[in-house]
Structures are given as structure tokens and as C-alpha cells.
C-alpha positions in Angstrom: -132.0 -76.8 -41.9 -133.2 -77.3 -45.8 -130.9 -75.8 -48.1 -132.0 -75.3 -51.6 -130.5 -77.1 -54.6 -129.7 -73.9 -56.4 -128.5 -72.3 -53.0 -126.2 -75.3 -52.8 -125.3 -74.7 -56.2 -124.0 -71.6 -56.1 -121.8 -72.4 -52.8 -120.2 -75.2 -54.7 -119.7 -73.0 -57.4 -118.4 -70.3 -54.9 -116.3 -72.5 -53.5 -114.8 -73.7 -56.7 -113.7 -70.4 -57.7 -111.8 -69.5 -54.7 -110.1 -73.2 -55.2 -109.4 -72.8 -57.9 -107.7 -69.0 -57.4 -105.7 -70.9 -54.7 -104.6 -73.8 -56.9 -103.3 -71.4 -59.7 -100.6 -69.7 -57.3 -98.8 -72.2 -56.5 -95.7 -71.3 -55.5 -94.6 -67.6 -53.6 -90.7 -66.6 -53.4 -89.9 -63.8 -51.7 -87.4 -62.0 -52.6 -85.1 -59.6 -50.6 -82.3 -56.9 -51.5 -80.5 -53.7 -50.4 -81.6 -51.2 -53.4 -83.9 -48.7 -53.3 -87.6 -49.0 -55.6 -86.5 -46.5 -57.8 -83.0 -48.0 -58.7 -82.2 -49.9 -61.4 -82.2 -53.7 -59.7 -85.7 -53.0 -58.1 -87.1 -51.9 -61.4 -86.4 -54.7 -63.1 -86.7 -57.4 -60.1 -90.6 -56.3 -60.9 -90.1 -56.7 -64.8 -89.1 -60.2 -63.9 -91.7 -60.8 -61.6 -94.4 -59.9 -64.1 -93.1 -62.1 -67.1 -93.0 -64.7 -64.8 -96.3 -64.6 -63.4 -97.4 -64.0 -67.3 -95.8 -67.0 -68.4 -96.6 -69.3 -65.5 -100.2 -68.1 -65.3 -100.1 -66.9 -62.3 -98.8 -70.3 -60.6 -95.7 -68.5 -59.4 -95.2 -65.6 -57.7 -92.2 -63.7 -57.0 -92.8 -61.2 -53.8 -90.4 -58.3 -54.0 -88.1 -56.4 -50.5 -86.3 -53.6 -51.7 -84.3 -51.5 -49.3 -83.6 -54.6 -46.5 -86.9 -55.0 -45.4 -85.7 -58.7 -45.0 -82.3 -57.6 -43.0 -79.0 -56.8 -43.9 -77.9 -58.6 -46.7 -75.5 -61.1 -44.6 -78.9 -61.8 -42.9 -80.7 -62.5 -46.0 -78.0 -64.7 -47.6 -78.4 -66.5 -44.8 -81.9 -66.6 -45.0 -81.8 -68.4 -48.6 -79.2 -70.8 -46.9 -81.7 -71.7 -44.2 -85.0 -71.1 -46.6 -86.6 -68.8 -44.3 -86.5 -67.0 -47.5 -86.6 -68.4 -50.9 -84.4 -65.5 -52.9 -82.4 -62.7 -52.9 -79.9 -60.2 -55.9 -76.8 -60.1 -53.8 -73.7 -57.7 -55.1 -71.3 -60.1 -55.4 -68.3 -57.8 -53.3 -71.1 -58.7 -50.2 -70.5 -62.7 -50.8 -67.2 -63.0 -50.5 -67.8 -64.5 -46.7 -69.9 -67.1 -48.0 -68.1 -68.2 -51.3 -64.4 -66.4 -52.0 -64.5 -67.9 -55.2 -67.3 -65.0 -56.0 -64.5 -62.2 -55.4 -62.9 -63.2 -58.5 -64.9 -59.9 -59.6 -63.1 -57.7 -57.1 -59.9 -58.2 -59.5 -59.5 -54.8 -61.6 -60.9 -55.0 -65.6 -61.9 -58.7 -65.2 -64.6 -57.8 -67.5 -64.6 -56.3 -70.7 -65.2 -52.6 -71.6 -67.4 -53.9 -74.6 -71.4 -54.7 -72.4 -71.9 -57.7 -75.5 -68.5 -59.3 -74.6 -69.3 -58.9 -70.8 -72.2 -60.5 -71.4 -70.9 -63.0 -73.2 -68.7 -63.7 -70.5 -71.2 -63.8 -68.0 -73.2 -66.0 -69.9 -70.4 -68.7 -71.1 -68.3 -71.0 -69.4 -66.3 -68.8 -67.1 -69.9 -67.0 -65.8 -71.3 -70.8 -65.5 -68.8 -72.2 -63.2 -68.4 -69.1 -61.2 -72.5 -69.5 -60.1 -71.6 -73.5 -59.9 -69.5 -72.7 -57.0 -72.2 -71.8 -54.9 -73.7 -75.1 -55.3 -72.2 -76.7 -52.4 -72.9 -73.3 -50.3 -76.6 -74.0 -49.9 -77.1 -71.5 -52.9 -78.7 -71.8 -56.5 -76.8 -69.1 -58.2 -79.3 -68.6 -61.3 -77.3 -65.9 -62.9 -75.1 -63.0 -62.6 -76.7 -59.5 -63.2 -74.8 -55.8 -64.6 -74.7 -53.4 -62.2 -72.2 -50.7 -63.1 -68.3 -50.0 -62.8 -66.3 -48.3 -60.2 -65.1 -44.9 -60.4 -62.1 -43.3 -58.7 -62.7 -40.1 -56.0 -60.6 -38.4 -54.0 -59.6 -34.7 -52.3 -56.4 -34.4 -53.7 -55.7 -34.4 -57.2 -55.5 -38.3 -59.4 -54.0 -36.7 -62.5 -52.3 -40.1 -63.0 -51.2 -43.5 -61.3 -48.3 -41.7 -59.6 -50.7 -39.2 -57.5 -52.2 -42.2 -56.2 -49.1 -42.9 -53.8 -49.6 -42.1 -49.9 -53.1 -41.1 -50.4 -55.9 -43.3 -48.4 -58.9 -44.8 -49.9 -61.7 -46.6 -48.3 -62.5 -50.5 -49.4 -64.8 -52.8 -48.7 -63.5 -55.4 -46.5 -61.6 -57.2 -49.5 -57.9 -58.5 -49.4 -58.3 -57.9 -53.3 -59.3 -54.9 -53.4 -56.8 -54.0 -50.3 -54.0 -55.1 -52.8 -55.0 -53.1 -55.7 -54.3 -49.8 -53.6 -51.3 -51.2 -52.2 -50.0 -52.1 -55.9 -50.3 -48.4 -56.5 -48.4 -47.1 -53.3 -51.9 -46.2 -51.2 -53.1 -47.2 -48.6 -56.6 -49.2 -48.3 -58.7 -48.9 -45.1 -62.1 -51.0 -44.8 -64.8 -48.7 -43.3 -67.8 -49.5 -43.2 -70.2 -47.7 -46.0 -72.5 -45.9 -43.5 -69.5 -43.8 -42.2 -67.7 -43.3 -45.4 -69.6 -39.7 -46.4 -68.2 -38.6 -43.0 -65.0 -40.1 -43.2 -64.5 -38.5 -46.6 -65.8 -34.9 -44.8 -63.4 -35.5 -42.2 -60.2 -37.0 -44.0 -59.9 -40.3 -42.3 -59.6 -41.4 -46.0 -58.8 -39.0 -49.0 -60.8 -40.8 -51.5 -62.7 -44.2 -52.6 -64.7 -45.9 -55.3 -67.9 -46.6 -56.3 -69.8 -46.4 -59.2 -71.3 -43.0 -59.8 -74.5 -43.2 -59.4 -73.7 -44.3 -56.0 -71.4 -41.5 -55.8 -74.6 -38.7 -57.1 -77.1 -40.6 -54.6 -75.1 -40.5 -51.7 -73.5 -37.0 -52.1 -70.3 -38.1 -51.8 -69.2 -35.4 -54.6 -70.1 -33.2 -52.3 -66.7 -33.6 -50.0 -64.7 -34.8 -52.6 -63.1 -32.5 -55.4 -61.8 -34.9 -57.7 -63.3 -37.9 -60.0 -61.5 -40.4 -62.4 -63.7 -42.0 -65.0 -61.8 -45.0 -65.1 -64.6 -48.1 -65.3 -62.0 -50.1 -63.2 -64.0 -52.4 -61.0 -67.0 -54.2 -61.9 -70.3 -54.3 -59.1 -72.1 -57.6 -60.2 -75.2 -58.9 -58.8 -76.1 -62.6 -57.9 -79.4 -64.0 -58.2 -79.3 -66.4 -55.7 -82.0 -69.0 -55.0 -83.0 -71.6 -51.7 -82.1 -75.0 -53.5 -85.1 -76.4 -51.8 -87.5 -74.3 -53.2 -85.9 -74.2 -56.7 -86.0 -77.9 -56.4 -89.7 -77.8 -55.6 -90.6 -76.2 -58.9 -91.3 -78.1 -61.9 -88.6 -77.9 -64.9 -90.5 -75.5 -66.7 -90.9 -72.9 -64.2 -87.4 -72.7 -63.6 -86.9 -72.3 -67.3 -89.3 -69.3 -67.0 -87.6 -67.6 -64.3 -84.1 -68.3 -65.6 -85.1 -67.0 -69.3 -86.8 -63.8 -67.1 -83.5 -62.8 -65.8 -81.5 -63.5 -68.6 -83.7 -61.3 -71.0 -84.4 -58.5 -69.0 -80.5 -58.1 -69.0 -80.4 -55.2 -71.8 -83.1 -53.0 -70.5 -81.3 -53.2 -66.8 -77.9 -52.3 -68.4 -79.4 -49.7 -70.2 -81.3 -48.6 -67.0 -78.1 -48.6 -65.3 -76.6 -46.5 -67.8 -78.8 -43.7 -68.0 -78.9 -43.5 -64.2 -74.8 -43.2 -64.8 -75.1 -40.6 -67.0 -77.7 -38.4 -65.3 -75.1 -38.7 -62.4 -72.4 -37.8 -64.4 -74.5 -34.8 -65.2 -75.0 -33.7 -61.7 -71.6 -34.7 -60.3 -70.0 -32.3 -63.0 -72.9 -29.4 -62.7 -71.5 -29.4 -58.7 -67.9 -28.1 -60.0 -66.1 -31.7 -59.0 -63.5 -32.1 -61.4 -64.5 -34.7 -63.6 -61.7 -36.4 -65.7 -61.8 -39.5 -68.1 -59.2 -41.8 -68.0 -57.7 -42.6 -71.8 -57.3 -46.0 -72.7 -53.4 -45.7 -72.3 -54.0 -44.6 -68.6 -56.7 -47.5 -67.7 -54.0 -50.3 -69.5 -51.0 -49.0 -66.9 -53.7 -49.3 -64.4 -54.6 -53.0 -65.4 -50.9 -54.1 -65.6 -50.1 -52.5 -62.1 -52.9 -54.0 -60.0 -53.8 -57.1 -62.1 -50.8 -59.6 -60.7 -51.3 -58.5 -56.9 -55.4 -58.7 -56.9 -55.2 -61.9 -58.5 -52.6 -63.2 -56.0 -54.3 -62.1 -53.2 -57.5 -63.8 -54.7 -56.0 -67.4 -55.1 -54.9 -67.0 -51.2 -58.1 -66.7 -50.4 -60.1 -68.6 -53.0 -57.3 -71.7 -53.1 -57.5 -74.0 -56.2 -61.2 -73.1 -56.6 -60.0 -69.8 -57.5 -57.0 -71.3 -59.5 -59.9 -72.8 -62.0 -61.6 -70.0 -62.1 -59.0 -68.1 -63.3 -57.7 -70.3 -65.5 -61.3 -71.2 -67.2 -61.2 -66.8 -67.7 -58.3 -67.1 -69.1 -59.6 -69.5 -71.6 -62.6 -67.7 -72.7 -60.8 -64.2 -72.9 -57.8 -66.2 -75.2 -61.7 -67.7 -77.5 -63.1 -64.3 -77.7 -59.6 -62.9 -78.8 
């Protein structure tokens, strides 16, 4: 059948366009986590994704799964081991199985109270050879995200260290964070978090920690009467990569995405703290008694728990852990 020229034309040219739309995306990383869309690691997992597709042209695109629409998050870390995903922003407290050397953060007041000299942390040598040991786990660990502190709550009173004796708080499943109770003469029970609100209601546990946004969203203040500002625990995020797809993309895309995550860094802090803040608000509107630990109060609570979480990390960690301690020490004693 004749075809005319300018009929032919215009396919070719048809079919150009849509080659070349192809051509430009040329490389799609899903990326999975447990949050919510309206918290404060979603909101900025799409800030990300749109400097990057900015900066690459569209040539890369990050596809975002909020709320484990990609599983659990033990099935989507090992889904960036296996590549049948290429990404997912892990809490670091949910890694622990995969690398122990990660639960270094589980230790109380490991970071800084000051945000610029966490950062600085996260971003120096102690922050750079803590993602380095998820190199030989079938991770790239691109960087470590903010994502609040731990509070104290409980049903009977925590007017100081003391009150913490025989009282029973719920952990995550964490020899760490099993010592620091013990250090202060509790007891630690590892529940899992979908039957904590009803543990708490019922007094399998008195108390527990979380940050308190956590605390607002799941109504935990509701069965608990008492809160302890006290900023003792930090939650960290890791951005965690498939190595064979971050291999795959050429040195100046990974540059892109790196520098995406890095800068978006004070905008999700400050993200994080308003969402804190309109908690606090809430929490203390609901007539929980709300109480802010002084500086004096969080230092005894350092000194007490600091030798036994970090004891309890090096069992688990080995001589992994040992360097990573000792390279924290070494930027704490610079930045001193």
C-alpha cells in the first residue's frame, strides 16, 4: 500500500518523540518505607525525588512506597539485598538483624543535643564508616537521615532516675536498649509495636519510648499519664541503595542523588520539629503530665546507661563495633 512521503514523515517524526521520551528516563528506583505520606520522611523522599529528576533531566526517576506498600520493612531490606527493589529509608533500630554495627545508635545521647553538631557527626568520619559497614551486607548506605529523639512514658510517676526502678517498659528487640532499662533497675520487655497501645491499656508494661510525634499519632498518651522530655535516644534513618543498581548509574547521577539527600536535610529536621511540637501541644492539651528533663537530670541519665549499652553493643557488634566506637570517640574529643 502507497504511503505518502509526508505521511511517512510524520510517523518517523512520531516515532522519534516517543524514543526519545523513552531514552530521557533512563533509569527508575523504587523506593519503599514504613511512614505515612503525610509524615515528615515521605515529604521529603518527594523533595528528593523532584531535585533529582530536575537535575538529571528527567533520566532518573525515583518511584516513591510509603506506608509498606513494598512489605514489611525486613522484606524490603531484603528486597535491596536481592534487587527486586532498588531503594529503601530504613530506621536504623529495624537494621540491627542485617548489620549490628548500625545499633551503635541504640546507645543513649550518642548524638549531640546541638542539630549542627549532629549533623556534623553524621556527615564526618564517624557517620562515614558507620554507612561503610553496610558495604559487605549487599547495601549502599548513601547517608543517614534525622528523624527525631525518644521520649520517656509511663503510668506511674518518672519524677527522676530512681522511679524508674521495678517499673516495665517495652523495647524494641534490642540487647542495647534491653540494658539501658536494666542499668536503671527496670525491666525491658520486647513487644512488638502493633500491641504496645494495648499492652500500655492493659499494664503488661507501665511505660515505653518513642519519639512524640509517635506518641500523638498513635494515641499512646491516651493510656499513659506521665511523659519525660528527655531527648534520650536517637531514631535515624538509612538510605539504603541495591549496589547493582547504584553501580549502574553514571558518576554524576549518584552525585545528584547523594547531594539531594544531603541538602534536603534542614527542611526534614525542621519538618520533624514542627510535627514534635504540634504533638507536644496535643499530648499536654490531653492533661498527660508533661515534664522536661533539666540538663543535670539527662547527664545522671547518660552516666547510668552509657557503660552497659555500649557493652552490650560491642557483644553484639564485635570489633566492628569496637572501631566504631572508638572512631566516635575521636570525633566527639575534635569537636570538643
Amino acid at each position: 500500500m502507497f504511503k505518502s512521503p509526508l505521511l511517512l514523515s510524520g510517523v518517523t517524526a512520531l516515532g522519534l518523540v516517543f524514543a526519545g521520551a523513552a531514552s530521557a528516563q533512563e533509569f527508575i528506583a523504587r523506593i519503599g518505607h514504613l511512614e505515612s505520606a503525610a509524615q515528615s520522611r515521605h515529604v521529603h523522599l518527594e523533595k528528593v525525588a523532584e531535585l533529582v529528576a530536575e537535575r538529571t533531566d528527567g533520566a532518573v526517576e525515583l518511584q516513591l512506597f510509603p506506608q509498606g506498600q513494598l512489605g514489611n520493612q525486613r522484606q524490603m531490606n531484603e528486597g535491596v539485598q536481592l534487587g527486586t527493589i532498588e531503594g529503601t529509608v530504613a530506621p536504623a533500630a529495624f537494621l540491627g538483624g542485617f548489620n549490628p554495627a548500625v545499633s551503635i545508635l541504640d546507645i543513649p545521647y550518642l548524638l549531640p543535643e546541638d542539630a549542627a553538631e549532629a549533623q556534623a557527626l553524621r556527615e564526618g568520619p564517624f557517620g562515614k564508616a558507620l554507612l561503610d559497614t553496610f558495604s559487605d551486607k549487599g547495601m549502599v548506605a548513601l547517608t543517614l537521615w534525622p528523624n527525631g529523639k525518644k521520649q520517656f512514658t509511663s503510668n506511674k510517676p518518672l519524677d527522676s532516675l530512681t522511679d524508674f526502678a521495678d517499673q516495665k517498659f517495652r523495647v524494641m528487640d534490642s540487647s542495647i536498649l534491653i540494658e539501658q532499662f536494666n542499668a536503671l533497675g527496670a525491666s525491658a520487655i520486647a513487644l512488638p509495636f502493633g500491641e504496645l497501645y494495648t499492652s500500655l491499656q492493659t499494664g503488661v508494661v507501665d511505660g515505653e519510648e518513642n519519639p512524640l510525634d509517635t506518641i500523638k499519632n498513635m494515641k499512646f498518651y491516651e493510656v499513659q499519664d506521665y511523659v519525660v522530655i528527655s531527648d534520650h535516644g536517637a531514631m535515624e534513618d538509612v538510605v539504603l541503595f541495591n549496589p547493582m543498581f547504584w553501580d549502574s548509574l553514571p558518576a554524576e547521577y549518584q552525585d545528584v542523588i547523594s547531594t539531594a539527600f544531603s541538602e534536603v536535610i534542614p527542611d526534614l529536621t525542621a519538618h520533624k520539629a514542627a510535627a514534635v511540637e504540634e504533638a507536644l501541644q496535643v499530648i499536654t492539651d490531653s492533661g498527660t503530665n508533661v515534664r522536661v528533663a533539666s540538663a543535670e537530670e539527662r547527664a545522671e541519665l547518660h552516666d547510668a546507661t552509657w557503660g552497659p549499652a555500649s557493652e552490650a553493643y560491642v557483644a553484639k557488634a564485635g570489633e566492628t563495633g569496637e572501631a566504631l566506637l572508638k572512631a566516635y570517640d575521636e570525633a566527639t574529643a575534635a569537636s570538643q
